[in-house]
N, C-alpha and C positions, 0 to 999 in steps of 0.2 A: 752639826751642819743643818743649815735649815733647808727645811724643800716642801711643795706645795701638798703633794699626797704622797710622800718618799716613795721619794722613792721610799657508725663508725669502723671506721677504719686507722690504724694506727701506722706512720710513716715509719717504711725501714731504710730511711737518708740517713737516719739518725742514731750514730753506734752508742750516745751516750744518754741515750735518755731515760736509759731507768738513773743513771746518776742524778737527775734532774727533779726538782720538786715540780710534776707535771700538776695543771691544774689545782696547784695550791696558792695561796697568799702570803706572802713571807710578809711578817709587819715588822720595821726596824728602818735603819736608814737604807736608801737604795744601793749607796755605793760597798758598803758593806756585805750587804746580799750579795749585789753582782758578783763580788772577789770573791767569794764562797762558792759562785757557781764553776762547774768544771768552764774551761778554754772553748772558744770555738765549738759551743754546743746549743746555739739555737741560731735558727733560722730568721727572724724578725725582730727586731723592736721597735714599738711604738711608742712615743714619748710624750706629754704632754706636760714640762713644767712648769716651775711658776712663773709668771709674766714679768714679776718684777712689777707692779704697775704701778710704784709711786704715787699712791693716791695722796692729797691733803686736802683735810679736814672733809665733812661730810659732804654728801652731793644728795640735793633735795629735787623733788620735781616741783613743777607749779607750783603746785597746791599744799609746798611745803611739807609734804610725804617724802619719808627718805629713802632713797633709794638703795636697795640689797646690794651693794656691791660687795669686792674682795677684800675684805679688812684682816684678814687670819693673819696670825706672827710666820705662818710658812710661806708667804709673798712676799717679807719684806727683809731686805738686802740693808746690809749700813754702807755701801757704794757700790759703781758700778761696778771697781775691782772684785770685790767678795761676790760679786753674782757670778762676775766671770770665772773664780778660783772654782766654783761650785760647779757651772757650767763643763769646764772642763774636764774637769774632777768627773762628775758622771757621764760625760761622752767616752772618755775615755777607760771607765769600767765598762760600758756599754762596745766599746767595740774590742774587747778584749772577749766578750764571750759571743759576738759572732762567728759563724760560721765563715770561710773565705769566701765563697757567695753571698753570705748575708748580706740583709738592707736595713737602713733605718729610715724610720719619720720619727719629723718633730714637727709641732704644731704649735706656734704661738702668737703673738701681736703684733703692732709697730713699737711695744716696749722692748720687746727681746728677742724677737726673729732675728735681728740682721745681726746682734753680738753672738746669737748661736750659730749663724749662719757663718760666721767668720770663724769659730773655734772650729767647727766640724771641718772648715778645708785645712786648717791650720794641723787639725789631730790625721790628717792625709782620707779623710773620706771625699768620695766622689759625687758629686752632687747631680744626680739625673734629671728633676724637676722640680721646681714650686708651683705648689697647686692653692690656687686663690678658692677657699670657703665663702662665699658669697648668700651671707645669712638672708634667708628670704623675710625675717622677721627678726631685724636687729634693734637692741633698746634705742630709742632715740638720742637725741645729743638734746639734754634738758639746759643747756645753758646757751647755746645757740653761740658758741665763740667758735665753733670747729666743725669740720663736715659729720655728716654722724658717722661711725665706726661699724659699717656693716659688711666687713668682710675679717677672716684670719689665714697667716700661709703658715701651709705646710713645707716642709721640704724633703724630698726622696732622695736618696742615697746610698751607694752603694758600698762596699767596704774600701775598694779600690778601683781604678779603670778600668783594671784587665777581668771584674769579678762579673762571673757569669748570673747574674742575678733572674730574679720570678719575675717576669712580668707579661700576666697573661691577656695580651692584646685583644682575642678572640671574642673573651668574655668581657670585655669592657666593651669591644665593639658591641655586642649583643644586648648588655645593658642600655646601653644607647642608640637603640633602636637600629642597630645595624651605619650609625654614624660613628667614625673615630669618636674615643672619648678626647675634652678637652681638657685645657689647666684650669679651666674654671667651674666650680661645683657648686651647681645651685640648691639648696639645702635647708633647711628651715632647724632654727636652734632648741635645746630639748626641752620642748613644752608638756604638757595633757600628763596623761597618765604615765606615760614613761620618767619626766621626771619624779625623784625621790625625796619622799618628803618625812620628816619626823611626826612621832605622834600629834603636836602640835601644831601640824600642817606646814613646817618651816622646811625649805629645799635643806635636803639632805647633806647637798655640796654645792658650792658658790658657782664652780665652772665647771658640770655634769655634762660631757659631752653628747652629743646624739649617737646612737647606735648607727643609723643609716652610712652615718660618716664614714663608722670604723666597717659597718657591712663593706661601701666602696674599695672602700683600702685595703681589705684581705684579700678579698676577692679577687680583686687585682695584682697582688706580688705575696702574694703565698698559694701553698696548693693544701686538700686534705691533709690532714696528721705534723704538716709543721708544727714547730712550737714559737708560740708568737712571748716576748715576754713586753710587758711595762714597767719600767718602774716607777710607776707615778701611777698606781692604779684607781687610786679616790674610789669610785663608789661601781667600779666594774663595768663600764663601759665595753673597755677591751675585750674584758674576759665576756664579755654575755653576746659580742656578734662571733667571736672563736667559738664559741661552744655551740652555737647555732649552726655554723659553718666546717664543722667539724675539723680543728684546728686545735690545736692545745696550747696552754695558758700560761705562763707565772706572772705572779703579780706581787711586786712588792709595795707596800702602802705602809708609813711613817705614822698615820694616825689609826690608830684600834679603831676607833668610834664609824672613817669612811671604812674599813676593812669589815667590820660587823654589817654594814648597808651592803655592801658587798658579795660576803658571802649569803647571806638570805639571798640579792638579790638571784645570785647564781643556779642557786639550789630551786627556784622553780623554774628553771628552763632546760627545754628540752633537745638534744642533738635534731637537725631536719634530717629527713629518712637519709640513708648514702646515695641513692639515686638522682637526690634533690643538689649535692656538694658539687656533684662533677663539673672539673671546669670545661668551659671551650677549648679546648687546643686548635692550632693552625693545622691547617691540611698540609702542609710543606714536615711536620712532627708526624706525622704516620709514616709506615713503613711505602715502599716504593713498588708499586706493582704494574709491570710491564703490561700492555693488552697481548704481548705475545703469548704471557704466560697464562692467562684466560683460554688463550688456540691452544696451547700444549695438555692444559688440564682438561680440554674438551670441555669445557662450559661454554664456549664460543666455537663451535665447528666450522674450518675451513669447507667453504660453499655457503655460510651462514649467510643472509640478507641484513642489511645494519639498515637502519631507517631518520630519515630527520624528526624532529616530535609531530611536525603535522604530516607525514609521509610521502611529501614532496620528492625529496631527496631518497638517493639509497644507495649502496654501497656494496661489494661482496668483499668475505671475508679470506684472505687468502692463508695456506701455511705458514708465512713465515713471519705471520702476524701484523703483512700490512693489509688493507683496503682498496679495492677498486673501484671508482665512480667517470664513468665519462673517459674512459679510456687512459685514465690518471691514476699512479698508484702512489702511495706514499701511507705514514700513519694516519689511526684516527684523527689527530691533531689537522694534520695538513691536510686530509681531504676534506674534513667537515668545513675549514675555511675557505676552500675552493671553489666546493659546490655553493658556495653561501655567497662568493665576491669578498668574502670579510679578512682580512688582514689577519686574526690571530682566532683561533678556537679551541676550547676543551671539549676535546671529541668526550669523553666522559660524560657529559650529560649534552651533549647534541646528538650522539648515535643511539637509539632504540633499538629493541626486539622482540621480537614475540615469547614470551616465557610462558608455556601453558597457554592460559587464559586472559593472562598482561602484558601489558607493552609497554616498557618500561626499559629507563636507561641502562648501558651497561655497566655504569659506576657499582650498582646493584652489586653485579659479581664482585668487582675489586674489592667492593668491601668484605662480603664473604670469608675471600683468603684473608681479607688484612684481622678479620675473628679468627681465623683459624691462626693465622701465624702469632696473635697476642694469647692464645689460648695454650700454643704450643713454649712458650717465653714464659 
């Protein structure tokens, strides 16, 4: 079968992963591997196969320099059907050893995006997004018959509709400056020193993805200690932002020569500290802690004084852990919006008090117990 590049803290999601070749390179065909691998034993895969890209004959710039494009015998298909049989063929090794939450990405062109796009619903995966790659620095269109090609999708997906899948909102928000992340990713494709070059200074591998890319992508729908697998690993793309992100690996790669680029590349990089991985999680995923329970533990003593941040407002605290302001009793929620005129408020960071020598919100305490109760778990 032919195919393009064939195909800390450690996660206990996962009962099967000493079975697993964690962090290694499997070099053979992809689908072959896969079947090798135990069931329902990894959390991700990321895909990037051949495009299929039908080139004919050479493609020169101006000045009659030819231009590096994808010529390898692992891109080229003898029809659409046989790309399709192949297509198939590894989707369907590929979701045989996800996880029932697992998710996949595939990333490819207007060659073969939309025939993958169509197996994948076909094989009963669930399709949650396409993310348009929006190269900030794509090759030109040297021949001027066609607009230039400066984007590629991706597609997310899940195993099924009903599958509880990663997707960590929090931290994409926070990637993006506290804006929703969108479907379109502006990106710049793998130049400088990141890309890999042979001793003769010749790119290592034709379509060497950018690392930023796959940083996004983890980050986003996996957490520490998953196992992310590719099988189309080329020149370690995948494996080198997992291993950054502290994330574990397999990578099947069909040719030795991308597999050799690979593991060197591997081997000088180093996990980011564990403090550096943690994701964002939503404040709705912590545990639930009443303000009544702040009065019962006496960290908030009934008779206490609550205050607004400029100390306009003020409140007392009663037993049974509601507030009184202005002859009005109800929770911190509802009186912080009362004394304010404002329709809705998180008394959590509207009510202050004096702690010692700071004045500082009460959320301070919640958080407290919500250490103690993870401490205690």
């Amino acid at each position: 079968m032919t195919a393009k590049k064939s195909c800390a803290k450690r996660s206990a999601r996962s009962t099967k992963t000493s079975a697993l070749p964690i962090d290694e390179i499997l070099v053979g065909d992809c689908v072959e591997a896969m079947n090798r691998l135990p069931a329902g034993s990894v959390d991700l895969v990321f895909a990037d196969p051949p495009y299929n890209l039908q080139l004919r004959g050479e493609l020169k710039r101006p000045n009659e320099t030819k231009v590096d494009g994808v010529v390898d015998a692992w891109d080229q298909f003898s029809s659409f059907d046989a790309y399709d049989r192949f297509t198939r063929d590894w989707l369907a090794a590929a979701r045989r050893v996800l996880k029932p939450n697992g998710a996949l990405w595939v990333i490819g062109s207007y060659h073969n995006i939309f025939r993958v796009g169509s197996a994948l619903q076909d094989l009963d995966f669930w399709v949650l997004n396409d993310i348009i790659w929006r190269k900030t620095n794509p090759m030109p269109n040297f021949r001027g018959k066609r607009f230039t090609n400066a984007h590629e999708t991706l597609i997310w997906c899940a195993k099924s509709s009903d599958a509880k899948y990663t997707f960590n909102y929090e931290a994409m928000k926070a990637l993006n400056e506290d804006l929703q992340m969108r479907s379109d990713w502006v990106l710049p494709i793998c130049t400088g020193k990141e890309r890999l070059k042979d001793e003769n200074g010749v790119k290592a591998h034709p379509t060497q993805k950018p690392e930023a890319l796959l940083h996004r992508l983890l980050l986003a729908t996996t957490n520490p200690g998953d196992v992310v697998l590719d099988p189309f690993f080329g020149v370690g793309s995948t494996g080198a932002a997992a291993k950054r992100l502290g994330r574990r690996y397999i990578g099947i790669e069909r040719e030795e020569t991308y597999a050799g680029f690979a593991r060197e590349r591997l081997a000088g990089i180093s996990p980011y500290e564990e403090a550096a991985i943690s994701v964002t999680k939503p404040k709705r995923s912590e545990p639930r802690v009443p303000f009544g329970t702040l009065v019962e533990r006496r960290l908030v003593k009934p008779g206490a004084t609550l205050y607004s941040p400029n100390r306009r407002h003020s409140a007392i605290v009663r037993a049974d852990g509601t507030v009184e302001a202005d002859t009005a009793a109800g929770s911190i929620h509802k009186i912080g919006a009362l004394v304010q005129g404002a329709e809705a408020c998180n008394g959590w960071t509207f009510w202050h008090m004096e702690q010692g020598k700071e004045f500082a919100p009460i959320d301070v305490l919640r958080q407290q117990i919500r250490e103690e109760m993870a401490t205690a778990a």
